[in-house]
Structure formats: C-alpha cells, structure tokens
C-alpha positions in Angstrom: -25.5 -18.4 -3.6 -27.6 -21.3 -4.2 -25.3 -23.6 -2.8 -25.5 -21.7 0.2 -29.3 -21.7 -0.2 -29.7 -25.6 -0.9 -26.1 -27.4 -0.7 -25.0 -29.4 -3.8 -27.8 -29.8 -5.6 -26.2 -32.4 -8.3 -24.8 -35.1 -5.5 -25.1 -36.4 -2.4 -24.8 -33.3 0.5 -24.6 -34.9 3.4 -23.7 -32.2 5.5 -27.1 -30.0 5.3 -27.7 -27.1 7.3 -31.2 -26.9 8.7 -31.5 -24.2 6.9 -30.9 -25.8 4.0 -33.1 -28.7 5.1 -35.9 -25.7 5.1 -35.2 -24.5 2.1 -35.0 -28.0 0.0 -38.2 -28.6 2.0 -39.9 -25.7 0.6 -38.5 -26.2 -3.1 -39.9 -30.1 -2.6 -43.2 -28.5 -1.8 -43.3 -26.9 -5.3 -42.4 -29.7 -7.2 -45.0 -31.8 -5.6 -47.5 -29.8 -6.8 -46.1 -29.7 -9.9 -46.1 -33.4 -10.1 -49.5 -33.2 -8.8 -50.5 -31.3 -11.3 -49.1 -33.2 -13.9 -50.3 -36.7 -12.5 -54.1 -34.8 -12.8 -56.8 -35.0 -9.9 -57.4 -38.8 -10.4 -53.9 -39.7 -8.5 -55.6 -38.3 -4.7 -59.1 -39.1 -5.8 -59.4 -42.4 -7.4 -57.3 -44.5 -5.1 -56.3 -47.2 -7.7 -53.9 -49.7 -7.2 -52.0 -47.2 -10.2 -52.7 -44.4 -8.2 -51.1 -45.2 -4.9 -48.5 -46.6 -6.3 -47.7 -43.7 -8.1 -48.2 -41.5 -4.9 -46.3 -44.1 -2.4 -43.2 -43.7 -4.7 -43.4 -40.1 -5.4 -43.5 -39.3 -1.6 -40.4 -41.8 -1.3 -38.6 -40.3 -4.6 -38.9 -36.6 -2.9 -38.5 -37.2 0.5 -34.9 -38.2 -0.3 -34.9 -34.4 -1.9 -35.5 -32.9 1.1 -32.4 -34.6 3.3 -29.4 -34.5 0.4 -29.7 -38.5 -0.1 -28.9 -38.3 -3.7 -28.5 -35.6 -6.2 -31.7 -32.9 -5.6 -31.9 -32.2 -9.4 -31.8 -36.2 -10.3 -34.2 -36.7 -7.7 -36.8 -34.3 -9.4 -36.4 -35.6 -12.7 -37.2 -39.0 -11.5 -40.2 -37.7 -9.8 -41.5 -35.8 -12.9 -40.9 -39.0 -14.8 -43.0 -41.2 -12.4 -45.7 -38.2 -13.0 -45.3 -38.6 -16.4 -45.7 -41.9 -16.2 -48.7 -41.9 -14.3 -50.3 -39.7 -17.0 -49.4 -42.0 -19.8 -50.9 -45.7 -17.5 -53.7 -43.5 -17.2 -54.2 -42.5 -20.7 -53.9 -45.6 -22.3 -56.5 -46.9 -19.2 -59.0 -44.9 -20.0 -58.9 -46.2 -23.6 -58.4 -49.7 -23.5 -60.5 -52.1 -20.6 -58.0 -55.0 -21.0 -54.8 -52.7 -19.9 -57.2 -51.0 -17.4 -58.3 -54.5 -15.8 -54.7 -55.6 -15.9 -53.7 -52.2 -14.3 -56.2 -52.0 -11.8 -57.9 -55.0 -11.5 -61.9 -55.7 -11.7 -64.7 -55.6 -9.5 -65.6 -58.6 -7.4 -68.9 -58.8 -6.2 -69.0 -60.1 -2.3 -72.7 -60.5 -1.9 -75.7 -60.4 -4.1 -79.9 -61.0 -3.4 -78.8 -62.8 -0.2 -76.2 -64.9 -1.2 -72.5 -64.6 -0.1 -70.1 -64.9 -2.9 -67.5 -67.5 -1.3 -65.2 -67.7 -4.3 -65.0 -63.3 -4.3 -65.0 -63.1 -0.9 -61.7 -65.2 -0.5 -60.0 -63.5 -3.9 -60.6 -60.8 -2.1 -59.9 -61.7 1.2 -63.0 -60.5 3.1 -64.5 -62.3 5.6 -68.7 -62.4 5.6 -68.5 -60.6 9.1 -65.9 -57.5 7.9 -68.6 -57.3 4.7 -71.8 -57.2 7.3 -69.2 -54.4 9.3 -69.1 -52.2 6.1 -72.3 -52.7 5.3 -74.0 -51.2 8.9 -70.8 -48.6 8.6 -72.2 -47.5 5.0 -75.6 -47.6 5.3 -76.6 -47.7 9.5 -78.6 -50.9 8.1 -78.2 -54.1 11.0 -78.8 -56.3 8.4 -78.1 -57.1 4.6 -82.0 -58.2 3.9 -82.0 -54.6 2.3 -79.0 -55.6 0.3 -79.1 -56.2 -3.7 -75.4 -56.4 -3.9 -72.2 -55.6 -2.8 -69.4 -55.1 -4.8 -65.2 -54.7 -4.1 -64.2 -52.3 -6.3 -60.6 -52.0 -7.5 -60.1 -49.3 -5.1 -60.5 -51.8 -2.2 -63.6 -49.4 -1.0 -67.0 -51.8 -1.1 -70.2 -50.2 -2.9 -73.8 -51.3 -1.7 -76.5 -51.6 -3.8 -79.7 -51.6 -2.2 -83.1 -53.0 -3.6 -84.7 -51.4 -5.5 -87.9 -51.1 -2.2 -85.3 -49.2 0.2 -84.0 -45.8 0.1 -81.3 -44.7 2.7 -82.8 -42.7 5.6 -81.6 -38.9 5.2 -78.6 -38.6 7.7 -77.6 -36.0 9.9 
C-alpha cells in the first residue's frame, strides 16, 4: 500500500507515477513545516547569512524528496538534521558574539554625519549611488543631509539613522 502510495521510499524510484509525485509532494509539504518548526521563526524572518543557508539547502535536500532522486526516508533525515542544525548555530549565536560575528558577520557602516565610508562601502561592495538609491527608497528623502548614519547589516538590508532634527513624514 504505501509503495503504491509513494514508490520505494528507502532508494532511488525512478519510475514515479504522478500520482505518486502528488503524494511525495504533499508528505514533503509536512515535513517542511516540521523542519520549519524545528529551525524556529528566525530561519524566514531574520535573513542571516545562517539562515539562508540553512533554507537554500533545505529546499534543495527536499526537493530531491519529491521526484525519487534518492531514498525519501534518507532524504528527510538529512533535512531534519540540517534543522537541527540550524537550531544548535543559532543557540550557541545567541550566546556567544565571537561565534555569532564569525557566523553572520558584523555591521558595516556605509555613511555617517556626511561622510561616505570608503573602506565599508567597498568590503561591502556598495557603490555611493546604490547607497543614495536605498536611502530615497527607505525614507522618500532626495538627499542624505537628513542622514546620521547608515549602516549594512549582516542581513545585507541597510538601516538609516536619521538625525536626531528629522522625523519621517507619516506615509500613506
């Protein structure tokens, strides 16, 4: 029966029904959530180097589920591992700001009180003209007079501090 249901589920199957395709699909659907569960909220929401690393490989890992290339239940023990895995980086993150900064990498700041920040700018890779592009993007501001600082997180998203005279207009 569950051979019929989801082919060999121990090896390769490459001779899936589409059916079977379905039915792996909706089983893969489960244990993503699963493994999202287990990862926590901060693998969608955080967007760390850690985090889409984690969710690049489990998409990769499960996909493979889904079509028979390699054993289903293999497959899903892998994935729960990288899950697992996850949790633990992220555990021992939280608690220790050398591991975290060699995990994820720190902050650079790209501008601050009117002054480009060559040397951050190019270990980041961001041109003064994509920075002034994020800023109007982030703020509707034409200009960075306005600007105390802004800042490359490890996410790769920039945050803008503004001084402390300017408040954003309320938008829309």
């Amino acid at each position: 029966m569950i051979d019929y249901l989801f082919g060999d589920l121990l090896h390769d199957d490459k001779t899936l029904t589409a059916f079977q395709i379905v039915a792996r699909a909706v089983l893969v659907a489960v244990v993503a959530l699963l493994c999202v569960r287990v990862t926590g909220r901060r693998a969608f929401g955080l967007k760390t180097p850690l985090d889409n690393v984690i969710t690049f490989l489990l998409g990769a890992t499960l996909s493979r589920a889904i079509v028979g290339d390699g054993g289903f239940v293999g497959i899903v023990a892998g994935s729960l591992t990288l899950a697992c895995l996850h949790r633990l980086i992220a555990y021992v993150s939280c608690r220790s700001d050398g591991f975290r900064n060699f995990i994820n990498g720190k902050s650079q700041i790209l501008y601050e009180q009117g002054i480009f920040q060559d040397n951050n700018l190019k270990k980041s890779m961001v041109a003064p003209k994509e920075l002034e592009g994020v800023v109007r993007k982030e703020t509707n501001l034409d200009s960075l007079d306005l600007i105390q600082k802004a800042t490359m997180e490890p996410s790769g998203e920039v945050s803008i501090v503004l001084k402390d005279s300017y408040s954003l207009p309320k938008r829309a």
